[in-house]
N, C-alpha and C positions, 0 to 999 in steps of 0.2 A: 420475563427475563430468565434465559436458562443459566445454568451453572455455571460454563463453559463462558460466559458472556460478564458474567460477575468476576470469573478471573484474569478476566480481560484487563476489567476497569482496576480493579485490585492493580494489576501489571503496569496501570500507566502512572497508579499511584504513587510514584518515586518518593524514596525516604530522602530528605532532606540531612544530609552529616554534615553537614559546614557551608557557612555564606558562600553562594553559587556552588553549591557542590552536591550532588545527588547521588544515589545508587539506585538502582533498579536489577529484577532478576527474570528470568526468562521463563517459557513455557514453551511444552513440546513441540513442533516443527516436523512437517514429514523427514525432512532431510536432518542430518547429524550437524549442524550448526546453528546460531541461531540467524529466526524467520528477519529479514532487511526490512520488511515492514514494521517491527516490533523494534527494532533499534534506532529508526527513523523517528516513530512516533515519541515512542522514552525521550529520545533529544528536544523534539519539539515542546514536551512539555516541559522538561528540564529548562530550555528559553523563555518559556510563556509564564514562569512563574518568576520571571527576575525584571515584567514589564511593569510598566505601570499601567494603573488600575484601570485606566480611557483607553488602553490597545492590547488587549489581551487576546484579539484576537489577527493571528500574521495573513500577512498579504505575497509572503512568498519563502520557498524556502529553495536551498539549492546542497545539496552533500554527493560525497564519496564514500562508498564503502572500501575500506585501505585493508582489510584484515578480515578473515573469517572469526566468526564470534565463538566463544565457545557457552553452550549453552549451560553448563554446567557452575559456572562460575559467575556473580553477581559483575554488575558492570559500572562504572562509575562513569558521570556526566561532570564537565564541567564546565561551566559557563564564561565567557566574556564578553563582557558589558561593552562593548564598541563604542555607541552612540548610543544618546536619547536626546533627536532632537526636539522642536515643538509640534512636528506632525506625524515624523517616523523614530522607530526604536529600531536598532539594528544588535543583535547576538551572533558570537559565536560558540557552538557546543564543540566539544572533543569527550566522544566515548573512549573507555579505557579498559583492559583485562587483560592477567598478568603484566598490566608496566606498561604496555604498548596500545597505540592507536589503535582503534579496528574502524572507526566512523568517524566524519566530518563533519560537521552541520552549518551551514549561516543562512539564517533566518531574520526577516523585516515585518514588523509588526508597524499598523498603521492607526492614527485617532479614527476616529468615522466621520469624514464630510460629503458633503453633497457633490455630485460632477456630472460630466456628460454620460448619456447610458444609452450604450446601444451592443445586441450582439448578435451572432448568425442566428439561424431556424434548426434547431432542435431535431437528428436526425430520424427517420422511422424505426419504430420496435415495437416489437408486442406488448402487450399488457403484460407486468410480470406476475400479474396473479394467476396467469394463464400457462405460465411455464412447471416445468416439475422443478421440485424442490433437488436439494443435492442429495438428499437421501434418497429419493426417489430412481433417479440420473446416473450417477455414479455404478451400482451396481451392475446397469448392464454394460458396462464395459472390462470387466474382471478381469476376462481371460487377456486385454491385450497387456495388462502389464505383468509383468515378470515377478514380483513379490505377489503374492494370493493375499498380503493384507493389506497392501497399500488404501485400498478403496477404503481400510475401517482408519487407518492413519490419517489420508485426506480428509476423512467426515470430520476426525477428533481434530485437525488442526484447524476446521475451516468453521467447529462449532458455533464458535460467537459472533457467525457474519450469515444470513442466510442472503446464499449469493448465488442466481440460478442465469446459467447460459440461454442468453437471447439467438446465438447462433450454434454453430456443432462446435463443440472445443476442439483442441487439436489431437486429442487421442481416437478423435470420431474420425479424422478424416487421412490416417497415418496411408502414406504414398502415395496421396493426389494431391496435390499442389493445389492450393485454391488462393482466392483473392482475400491478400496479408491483412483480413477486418475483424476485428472480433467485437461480439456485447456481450456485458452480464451486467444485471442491475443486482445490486446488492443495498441491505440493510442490516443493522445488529439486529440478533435473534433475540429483540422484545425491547420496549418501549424502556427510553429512559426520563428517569425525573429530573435529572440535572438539564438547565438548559445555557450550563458552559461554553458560551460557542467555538473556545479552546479546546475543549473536549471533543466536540464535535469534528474537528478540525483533525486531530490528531487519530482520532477512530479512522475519518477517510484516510488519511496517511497511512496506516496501519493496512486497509484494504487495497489501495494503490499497487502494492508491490508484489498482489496475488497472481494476478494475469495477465499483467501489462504486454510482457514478451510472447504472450500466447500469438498475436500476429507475425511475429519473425518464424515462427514454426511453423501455422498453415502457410503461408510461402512457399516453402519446402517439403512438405508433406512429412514433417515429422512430428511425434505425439509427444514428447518432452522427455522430464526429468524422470518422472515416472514409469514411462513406458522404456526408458534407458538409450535411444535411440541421440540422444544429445546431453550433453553436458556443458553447465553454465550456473551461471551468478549476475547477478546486479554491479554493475561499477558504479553508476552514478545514476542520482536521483532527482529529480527538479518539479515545483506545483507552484502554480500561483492560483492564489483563490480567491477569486471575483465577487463573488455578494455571499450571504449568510447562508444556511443550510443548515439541517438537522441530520447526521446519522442514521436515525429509528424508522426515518422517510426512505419508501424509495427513490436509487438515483440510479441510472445508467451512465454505465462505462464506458463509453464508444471508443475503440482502441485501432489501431492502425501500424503499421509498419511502412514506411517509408525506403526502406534500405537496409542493408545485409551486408556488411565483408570485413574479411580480415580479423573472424573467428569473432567479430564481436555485431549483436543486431540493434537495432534502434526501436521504440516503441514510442508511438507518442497518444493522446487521449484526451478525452472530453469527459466531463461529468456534470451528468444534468439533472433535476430535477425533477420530477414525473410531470410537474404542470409547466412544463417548457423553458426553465431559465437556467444559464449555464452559470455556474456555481467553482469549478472549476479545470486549470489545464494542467496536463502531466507531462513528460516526456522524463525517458528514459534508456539508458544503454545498457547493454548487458553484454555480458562472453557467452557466446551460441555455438560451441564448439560439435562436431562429427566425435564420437571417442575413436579412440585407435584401435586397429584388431588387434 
C-alpha cells in the first residue's frame, strides 16, 4: 500500500462532530476544485455509518453535484435518517462549505437475502496485467497537453487507484472521432486488510467519476480537460451495486456514451469483476462544453 493510498482511506475516514453530522477534508485534484468522486464517496460513508449493523453495505445511490467544492476548506455531511424499514434503509446526505450546498446524496442500503440471479456476458478486454501502468502511459502523451506538468498532476491525483486503459484514452485519439467506448480496469495501489464491504464500496465510487465521460469525448474527437480542448463537470451521479466485490481486485470499467447535446454528455457503464460477474451499474451526466475563442 503506497502512501498516496493510505491518504485515501485516512480521507474517507470522516470525523464524526455530532449525531448524523460528519466532516471531512479534501486532497489535491488535477483541477482547482474539489475531485466529485471524493465528495460522492465522503457522502456515502457519512450514510453507511448512521445504518444498521445487517446493511452496511448500499444497493444504490443517486446525487447532484449543486456547487463547486472548494478544496481548501473542510466540508460537513449531514445525514437524514429517512427510513429503516425491515429490508431496506434509506438516507439522505447534504454536503456543506461556506453555508451552502455543493452535493446531494440519497442512498438505499439493503439486509442480504436470497433471490433470482441472472446477468449479461461480461464484455472482451485484455488481461490487465498486460497493459502499461499510468506511469508508464501517460508520459508519452506530454506534448499534447498544454501545461508541461499536467502528466506529474494526473500521476499525484490518480496515485491511490492503479487504473490502466484497456483502449486509447481520449487524448490518444484528439480529431478522430471514434466509437463513444471506453475501458480501464482499475484497482487501489496495494491490498487492503479491511474487508469493509462499505469501504469497498465507497473506493469504487471514488473511482467511478475518473473516466466515465471519457466516451462523450472519443465521440468527438476531443482529448478533454486536460488537453483544454473542452470544458465540463459532473451534474449528476447514479450506481447501483449488484453482488459484493473487493476494491484491491481487479474490475473493469466498461464505459459507453449513448448521446451528446445541449453542452451536456451522458456516460453510462459496467463494472465487472475479472472472473466475469457484474458487480456494478453507473450512469452519469456531465456539461461537455467547446470553450469559446
Amino acid at each position: 500500500m503506497n502512501d498516496a493510498l493510505k491518504d485515501l482511506l485516512d480521507l474517507l475516514d470522516l470525523e464524526q462532530i455530532e449525531e448524523n453530522i460528519f466532516r471531512g477534508t479534501s486532497r489535491a485534484s488535477l483541477i482547482p476544485r474539489v475531485f466529485g468522486g471524493q465528495v460522492a464517496a465522503q457522502a456515502l460513508v457519512a450514510a453507511g455509518r448512521t445504518v444498521p449493523a445487517d446493511r452496511t453495505a448500499p444497493h444504490s445511490l443517486h446525487s447532484y453535484f449543486l456547487r463547486t467544492g472548494d478544496p481548501g476548506a473542510p466540508i460537513v455531511y449531514t445525514v437524514d435518517r429517512i427510513r429503516d424499514g425491515r429490508s431496506f434503509t434509506t438516507r439522505r446526505v447534504v454536503a456543506v462549505q461556506h453555508g451552502q450546498p455543493i452535493f446531494h446524496l440519497s442512498a438505499s442500503f439493503q439486509a442480504s437475502e436470497e433471490g433470482l440471479d441472472h446477468q449479461v456476458a461480461m464484455p472482451p478486454a485484455p488481461d490487465p496485467e498486460t497493459l502499461p501502468t499510468a506511469a508508464e502511459a501517460l508520459p508519452g502523451y506530454r506534448e499534447l497537453f498544454k501545461d508541461p506538468g499536467t502528466v506529474e498532476r494526473l500521476l499525484a491525483a490518480r496515485a491511490a487507484v492503479d487504473l490502466r486503459y484497456a483502449t486509447t484514452p481520449p487524448w490518444g485519439t484528439i480529431g478522430e472521432p471514434v466509437e463513444p467506448r471506453s475501458q480501464v480496469w482499475f484497482r487501489t495501489a496495494g491490498k487492503l486488510e479491511a474487508d469493509d464491504p462499505l469501504l469497498h464500496t465507497c473506493l469504487a465510487t471514488y473511482v467511478s467519476d475518473m473516466t466515465l465521460l471519457d466516451s462523450v469525448l472519443l465521440a468527438h474527437g476531443r482529448g478533454g480537460w486536460a488537453v483544454g480542448d473542452v470544458v465540463g463537470a459532473s451534474l449528476d451521479h447514479a450506481m447501483w451495486f449488484h453482488r459484493p466485490f473487493r476494491a484491491d481486485e481487479w474490475l473493469l470499467y466498461d464505459q459507453d456514451s449513448p448521446t451528446s447535446h445541449g453542452g451536456r454528455g451522458l456516460g453510462q457503464a459496467r463494472i465487472w469483476t475479472q472472473d466475469g460477474r457484474l458487480v456494478v451499474t453507473v450512469i452519469q451526466e456531465g456539461v461537455v462544453r467547446v470553450p469559446r475563442a
